[in-house]
C-alpha positions as CSV (number, residue, x, y, z in Angstrom):
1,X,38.0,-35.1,51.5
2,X,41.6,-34.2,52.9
3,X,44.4,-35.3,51.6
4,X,47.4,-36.8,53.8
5,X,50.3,-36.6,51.5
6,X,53.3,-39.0,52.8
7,X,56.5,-37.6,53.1
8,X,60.0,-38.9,52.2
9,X,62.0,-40.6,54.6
10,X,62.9,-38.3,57.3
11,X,66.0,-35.6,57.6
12,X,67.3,-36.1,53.8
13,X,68.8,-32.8,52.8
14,X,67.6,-32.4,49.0
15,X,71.3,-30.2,47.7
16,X,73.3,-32.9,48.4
17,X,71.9,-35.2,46.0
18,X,70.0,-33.1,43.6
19,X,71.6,-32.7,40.4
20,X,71.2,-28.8,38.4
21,X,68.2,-28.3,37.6
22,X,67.0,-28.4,33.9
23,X,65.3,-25.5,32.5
24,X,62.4,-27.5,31.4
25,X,59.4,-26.7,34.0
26,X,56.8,-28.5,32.3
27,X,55.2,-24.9,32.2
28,X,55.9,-21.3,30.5
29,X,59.0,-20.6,32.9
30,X,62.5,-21.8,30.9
31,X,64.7,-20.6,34.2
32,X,67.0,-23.0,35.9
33,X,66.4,-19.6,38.8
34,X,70.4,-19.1,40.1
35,X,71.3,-22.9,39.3
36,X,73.6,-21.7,36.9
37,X,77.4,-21.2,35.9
38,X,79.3,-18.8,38.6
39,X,76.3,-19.4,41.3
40,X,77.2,-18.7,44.6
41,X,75.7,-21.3,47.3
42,X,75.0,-20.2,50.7
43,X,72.7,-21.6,53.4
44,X,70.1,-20.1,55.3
45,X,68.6,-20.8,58.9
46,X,66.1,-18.0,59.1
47,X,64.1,-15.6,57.4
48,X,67.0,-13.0,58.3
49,X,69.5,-14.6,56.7
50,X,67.8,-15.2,53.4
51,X,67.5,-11.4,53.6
52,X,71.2,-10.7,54.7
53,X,72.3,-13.1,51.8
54,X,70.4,-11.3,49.2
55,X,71.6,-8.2,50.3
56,X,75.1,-9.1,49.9
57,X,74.4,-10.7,46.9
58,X,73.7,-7.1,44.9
59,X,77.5,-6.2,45.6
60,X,80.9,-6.7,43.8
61,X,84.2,-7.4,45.9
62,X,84.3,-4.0,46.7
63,X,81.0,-3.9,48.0
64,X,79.5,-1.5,45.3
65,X,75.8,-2.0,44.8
66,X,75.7,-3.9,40.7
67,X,72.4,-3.2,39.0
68,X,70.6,-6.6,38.9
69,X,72.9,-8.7,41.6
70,X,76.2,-9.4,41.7
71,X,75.9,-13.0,41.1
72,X,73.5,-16.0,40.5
73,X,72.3,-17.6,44.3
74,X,71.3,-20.6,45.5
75,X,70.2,-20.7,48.8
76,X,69.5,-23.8,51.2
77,X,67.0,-22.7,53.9
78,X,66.9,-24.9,56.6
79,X,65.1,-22.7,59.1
80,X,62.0,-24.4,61.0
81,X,59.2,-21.9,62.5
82,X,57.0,-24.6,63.4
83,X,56.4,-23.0,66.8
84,X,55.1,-20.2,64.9
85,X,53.1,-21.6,62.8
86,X,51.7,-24.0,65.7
87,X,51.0,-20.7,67.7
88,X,49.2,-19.0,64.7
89,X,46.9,-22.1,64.3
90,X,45.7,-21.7,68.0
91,X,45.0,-18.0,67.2
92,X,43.5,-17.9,63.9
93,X,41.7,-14.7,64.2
94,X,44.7,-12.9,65.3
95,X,46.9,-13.0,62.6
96,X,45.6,-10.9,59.9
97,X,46.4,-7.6,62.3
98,X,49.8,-8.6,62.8
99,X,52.7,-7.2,60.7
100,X,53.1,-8.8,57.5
101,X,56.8,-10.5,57.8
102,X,58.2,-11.6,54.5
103,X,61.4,-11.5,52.2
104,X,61.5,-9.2,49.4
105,X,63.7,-10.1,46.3
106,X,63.8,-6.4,44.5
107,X,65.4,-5.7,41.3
108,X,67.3,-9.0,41.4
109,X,67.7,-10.6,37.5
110,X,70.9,-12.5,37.9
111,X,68.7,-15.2,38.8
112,X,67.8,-16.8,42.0
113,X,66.5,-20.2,44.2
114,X,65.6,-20.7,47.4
115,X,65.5,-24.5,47.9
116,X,64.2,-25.8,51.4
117,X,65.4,-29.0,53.4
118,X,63.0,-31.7,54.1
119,X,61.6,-30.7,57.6
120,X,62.3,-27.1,56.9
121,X,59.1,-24.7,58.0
122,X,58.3,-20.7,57.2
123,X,55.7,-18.3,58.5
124,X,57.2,-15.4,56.6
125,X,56.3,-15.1,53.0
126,X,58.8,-14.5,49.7
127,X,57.7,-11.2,47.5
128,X,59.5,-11.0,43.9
129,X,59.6,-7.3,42.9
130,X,60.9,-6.3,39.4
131,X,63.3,-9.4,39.5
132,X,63.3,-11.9,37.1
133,X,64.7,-15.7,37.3
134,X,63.4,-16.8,40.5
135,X,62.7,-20.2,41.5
136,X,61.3,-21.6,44.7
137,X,61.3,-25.2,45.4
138,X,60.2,-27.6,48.6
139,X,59.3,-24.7,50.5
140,X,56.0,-24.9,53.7
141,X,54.6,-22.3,54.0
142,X,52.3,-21.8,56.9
143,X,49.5,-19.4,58.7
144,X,51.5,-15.9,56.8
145,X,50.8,-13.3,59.5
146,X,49.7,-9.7,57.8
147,X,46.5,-10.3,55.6
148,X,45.5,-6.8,56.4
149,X,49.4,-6.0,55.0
150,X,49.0,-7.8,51.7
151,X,50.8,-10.8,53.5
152,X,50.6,-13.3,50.7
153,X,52.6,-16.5,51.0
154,X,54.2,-15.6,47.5
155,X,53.9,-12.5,45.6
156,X,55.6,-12.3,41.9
157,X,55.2,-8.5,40.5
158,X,56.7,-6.8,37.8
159,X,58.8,-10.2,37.6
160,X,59.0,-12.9,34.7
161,X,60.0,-16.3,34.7
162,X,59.5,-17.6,37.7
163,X,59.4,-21.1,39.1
164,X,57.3,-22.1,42.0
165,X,57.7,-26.3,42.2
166,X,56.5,-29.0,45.2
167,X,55.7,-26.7,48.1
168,X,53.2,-26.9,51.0
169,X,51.0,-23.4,51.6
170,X,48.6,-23.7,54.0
171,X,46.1,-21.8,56.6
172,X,42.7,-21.5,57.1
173,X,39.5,-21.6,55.0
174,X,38.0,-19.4,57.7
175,X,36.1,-15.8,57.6
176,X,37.0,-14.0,60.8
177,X,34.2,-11.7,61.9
178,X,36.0,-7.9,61.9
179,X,39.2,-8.3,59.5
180,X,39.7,-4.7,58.1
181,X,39.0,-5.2,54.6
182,X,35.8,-7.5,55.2
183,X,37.0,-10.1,53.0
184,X,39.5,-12.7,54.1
185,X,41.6,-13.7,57.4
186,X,44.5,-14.8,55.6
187,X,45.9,-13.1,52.2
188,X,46.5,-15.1,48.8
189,X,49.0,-18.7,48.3
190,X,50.5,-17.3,45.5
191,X,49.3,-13.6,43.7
192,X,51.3,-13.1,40.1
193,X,50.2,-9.3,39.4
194,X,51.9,-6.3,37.1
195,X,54.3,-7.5,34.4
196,X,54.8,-11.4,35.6
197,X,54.9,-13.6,32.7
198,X,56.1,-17.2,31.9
199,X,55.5,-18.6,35.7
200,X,55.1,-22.3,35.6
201,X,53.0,-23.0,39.6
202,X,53.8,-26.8,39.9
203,X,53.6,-29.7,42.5
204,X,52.5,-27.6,45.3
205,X,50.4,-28.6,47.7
206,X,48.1,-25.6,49.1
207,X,45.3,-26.8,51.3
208,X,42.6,-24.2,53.6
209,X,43.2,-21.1,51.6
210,X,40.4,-18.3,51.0
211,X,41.7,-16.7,48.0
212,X,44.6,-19.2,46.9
213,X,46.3,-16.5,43.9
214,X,45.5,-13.9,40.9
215,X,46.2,-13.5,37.8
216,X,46.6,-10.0,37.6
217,X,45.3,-7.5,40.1
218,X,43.0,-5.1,38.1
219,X,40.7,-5.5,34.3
220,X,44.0,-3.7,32.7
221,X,46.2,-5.7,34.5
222,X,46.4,-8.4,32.0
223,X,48.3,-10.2,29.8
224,X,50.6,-13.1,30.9
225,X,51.0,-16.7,30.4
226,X,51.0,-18.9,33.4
227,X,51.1,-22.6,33.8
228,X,49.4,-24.7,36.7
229,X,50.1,-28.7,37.0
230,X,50.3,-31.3,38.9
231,X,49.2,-29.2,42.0
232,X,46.5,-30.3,44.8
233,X,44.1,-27.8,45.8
234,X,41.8,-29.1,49.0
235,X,39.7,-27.0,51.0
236,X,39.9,-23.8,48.9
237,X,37.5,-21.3,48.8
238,X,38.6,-19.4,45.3
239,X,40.9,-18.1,42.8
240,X,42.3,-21.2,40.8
241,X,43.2,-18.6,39.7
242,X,41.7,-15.9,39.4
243,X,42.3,-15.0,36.0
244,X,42.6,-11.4,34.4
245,X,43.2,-11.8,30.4
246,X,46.0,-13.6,29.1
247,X,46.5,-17.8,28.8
248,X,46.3,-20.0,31.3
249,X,47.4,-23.7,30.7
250,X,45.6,-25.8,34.2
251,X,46.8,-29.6,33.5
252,X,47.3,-32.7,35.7
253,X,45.9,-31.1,38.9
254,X,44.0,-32.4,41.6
255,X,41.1,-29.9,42.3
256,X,38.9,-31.0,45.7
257,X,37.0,-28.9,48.7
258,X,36.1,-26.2,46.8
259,X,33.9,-23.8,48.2
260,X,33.0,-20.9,46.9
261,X,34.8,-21.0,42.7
262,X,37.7,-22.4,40.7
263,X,39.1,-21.4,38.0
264,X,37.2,-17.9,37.5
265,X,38.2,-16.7,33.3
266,X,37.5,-13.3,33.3
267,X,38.8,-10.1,30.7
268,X,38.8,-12.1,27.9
269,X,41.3,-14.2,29.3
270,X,41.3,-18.0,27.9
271,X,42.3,-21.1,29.1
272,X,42.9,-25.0,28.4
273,X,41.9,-27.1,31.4
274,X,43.5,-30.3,30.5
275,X,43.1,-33.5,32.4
276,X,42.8,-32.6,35.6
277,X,40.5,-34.0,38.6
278,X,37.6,-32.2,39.9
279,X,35.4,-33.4,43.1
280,X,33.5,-31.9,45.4
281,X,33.9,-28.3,43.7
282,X,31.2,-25.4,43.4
283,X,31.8,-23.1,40.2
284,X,34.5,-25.2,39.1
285,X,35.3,-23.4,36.0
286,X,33.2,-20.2,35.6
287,X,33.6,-16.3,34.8
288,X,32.1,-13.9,37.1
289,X,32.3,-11.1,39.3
290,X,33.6,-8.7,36.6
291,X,30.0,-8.8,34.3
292,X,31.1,-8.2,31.6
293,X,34.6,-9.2,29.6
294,X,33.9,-13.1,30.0
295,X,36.9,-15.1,29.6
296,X,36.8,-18.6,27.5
297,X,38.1,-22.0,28.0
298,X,39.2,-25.5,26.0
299,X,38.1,-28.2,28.5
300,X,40.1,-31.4,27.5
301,X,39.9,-35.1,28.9
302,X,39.3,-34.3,32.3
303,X,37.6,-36.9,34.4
304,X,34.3,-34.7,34.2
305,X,33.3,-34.9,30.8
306,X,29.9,-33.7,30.6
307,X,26.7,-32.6,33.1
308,X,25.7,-36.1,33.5
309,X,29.2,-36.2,35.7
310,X,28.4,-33.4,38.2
311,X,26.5,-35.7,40.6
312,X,29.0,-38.7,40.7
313,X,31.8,-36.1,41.4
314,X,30.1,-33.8,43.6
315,X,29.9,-30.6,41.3
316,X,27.6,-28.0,41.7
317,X,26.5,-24.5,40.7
318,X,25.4,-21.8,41.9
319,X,23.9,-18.0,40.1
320,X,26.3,-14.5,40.9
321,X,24.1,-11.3,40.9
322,X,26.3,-9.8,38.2
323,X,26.2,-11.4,34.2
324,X,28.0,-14.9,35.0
325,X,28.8,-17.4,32.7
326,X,29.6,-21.1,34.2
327,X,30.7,-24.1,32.6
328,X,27.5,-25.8,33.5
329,X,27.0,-27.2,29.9
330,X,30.5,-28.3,30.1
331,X,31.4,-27.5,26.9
332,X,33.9,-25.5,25.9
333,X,34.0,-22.1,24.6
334,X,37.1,-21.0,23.0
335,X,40.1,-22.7,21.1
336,X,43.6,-22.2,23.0
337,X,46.5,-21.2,21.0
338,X,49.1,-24.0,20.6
339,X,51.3,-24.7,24.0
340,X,55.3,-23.4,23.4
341,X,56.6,-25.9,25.5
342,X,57.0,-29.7,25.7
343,X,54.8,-32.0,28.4
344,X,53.6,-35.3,29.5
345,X,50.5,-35.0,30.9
346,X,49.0,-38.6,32.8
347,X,45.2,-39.3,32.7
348,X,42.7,-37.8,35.7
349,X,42.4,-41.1,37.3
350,X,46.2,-41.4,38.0
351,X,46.0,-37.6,39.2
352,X,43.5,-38.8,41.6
353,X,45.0,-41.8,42.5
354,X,48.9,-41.5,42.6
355,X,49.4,-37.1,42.6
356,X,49.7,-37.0,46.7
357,X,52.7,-39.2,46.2
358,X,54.8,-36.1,44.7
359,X,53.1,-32.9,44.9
360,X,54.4,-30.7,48.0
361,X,57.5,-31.0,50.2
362,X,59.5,-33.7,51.1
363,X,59.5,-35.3,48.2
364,X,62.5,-35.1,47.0
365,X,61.9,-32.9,43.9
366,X,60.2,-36.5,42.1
367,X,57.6,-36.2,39.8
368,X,54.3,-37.6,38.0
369,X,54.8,-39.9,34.9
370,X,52.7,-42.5,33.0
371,X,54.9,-45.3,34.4
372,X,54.0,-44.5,38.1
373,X,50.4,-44.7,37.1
374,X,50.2,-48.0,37.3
């Protein structure tokens, strides 16, 4: 099934009329990104600038480099790359050779957001490096160039509390024959690797992704406490995350077109799936591919509450060569630690029926309660 998410009227700037930001993400992250007292605002029309007005951002007056930034930044991006992104979807097999373009935020804690305009477009991707208080907001990201270059759409390592809140990532759920790694076309929506911890993932739309993001990119790279909710996922092959140790907390999303495995627990890892959706998924929630180190999970009041649902919802299994474990008895198989932070989650059925009215861009920022579920 595909979802067609409707869009907020058209050419509404979101700065103008948003007020600051509160620091409550729904999620693990507490940042409010460079929203803060003494920000600087700047706008951005292109990936270039962005980088330019980082740049400047590490200096004092006297343009001496200050450890961490000079000052908080929030930046407007109003750049559209449409074209590109229209050319790279008419050449899908062409664009995981090209060079990986991208913005890197390195060594930046002063705090940070990038906020884009309704109708704003990207085909570069943002990488956080050893920066902390980041938060990217109503961002579309589209076809990243560079999968043989670690081109992810987002990349958070080495980088806590991060915010990443109603964007669009997109590209296609495709196998080219000949990529150099022999494993994907198009690199990961969102990777969080190293020492990333308290990222809240929320109200993003990412549709046609291969590997949509990790949790950690090796068995002792583990650790962290993420947050996933109220996010669609449609036509996605895998990695919902892909989970290396540490706690995940997955409410409130929307989970459809799954092809290959969703949420895979692995290195002891645990987490509480919480009242999401699930339809037409294969391996929903499973741990495999490491054989050993099996992660746990709390299933709670999801619309799938036990085997007698997989047929009316479309969810199927399948074996892995290596020990496996799958939530086939959907039970679960571990207790999760008490959540830190305060939340609202709304039932599975208004996930299904009401989520494609606020996740992604162009929705003004709005989000999911129990009185728009009726």
């Amino acid at each position: 099934m595909k979802y067609l998410l409707p869009s907020a009227a058209a050419g509404l700037l979101l700065l103008a009329a948003q007020p600051t930001m509160a620091a409550n993400t729904g999620g693990y992250a507490t940042t409010d990104g460079g929203d803060v007292a003494g920000a600087v605002k700047k706008t951005a029309r292109s990936m270039q600038d962005i980088i330019d007005i980082i740049e400047e951002a590490k200096k004092d007056a006297n343009g001496k480099k200050v450890k961490g930034g000079a000052y908080p930044l929030v930046i407007t991006y109003n750049g559209n790359e449409d074209a590109l992104i229209k050319a790279a979807e008419a050449n899908i097999c062409g664009q995981w050779s090209k060079d990986a373009r991208g913005v890197e935020i390195k060594e930046f804690t002063k705090g940070i957001t990038i906020l884009g305009t309704n109708g704003s477009s990207a085909n570069f991707g943002i990488w956080l490096v050893k920066s902390s208080d980041i938060v990217i907001r109503n961002m579309r990201f589209g076809y990243m160039p560079g999968g043989a270059q670690d081109g992810d759409a987002i990349r958070i390592d080495n980088t806590p509390n991060v915010w990443i809140d109603h964007n669009e990532i997109f590209a296609k759920n495709f196998e080219c024959a000949g990529t150099k790694d022999g494993d994907t076309t198009f690199e990961s929506a969102i990777d969080i690797k190293k020492a990333s911890t308290n990222v809240t993932i929320s109200y993003n739309y990412i549709h046609g992704i291969k590997k949509v993001g990790l949790s950690g990119f090796s068995s002792s790279d583990t650790g962290r406490d993420l947050t996933y909710h109220h996010n669609i996922y449609d036509d996605v092959n895998a990695r919902l995350p892909l989970q290396r140790g540490g706690q995940v907390h997955a409410y409130n999303n929307l989970y459809t077109g799954i092809t290959s495995s969703g949420l895979n627990v692995r290195q002891k890892g645990i987490a509480l799936i919480e009242r999401n959706w699930f339809e037409n998924a294969k391996n929903p929630v499973t741990s495999r591919y490491d054989g050993s180190n099996f992660g746990t999970w709390e299933l709670r009041n999801n619309n799938v509450m036990s085997p007698a649902d997989f047929a009316k919802y479309n969810i199927t299994w399948d074996k892995d060569s290596k020990p496996y474990v799958n939530a086939e008895d959907w039970k679960s198989t571990g207790t999760f630690a008490s959540v830190p932070y305060s939340y609202s989650p709304v039932s599975p059925q208004c996930v299904k029926d009401k989520l494609a009215n606020y996740a992604g861009v162009n929705k003004n920022l709005a989000v999911l309660t129990a009185a728009n579920c009726n």
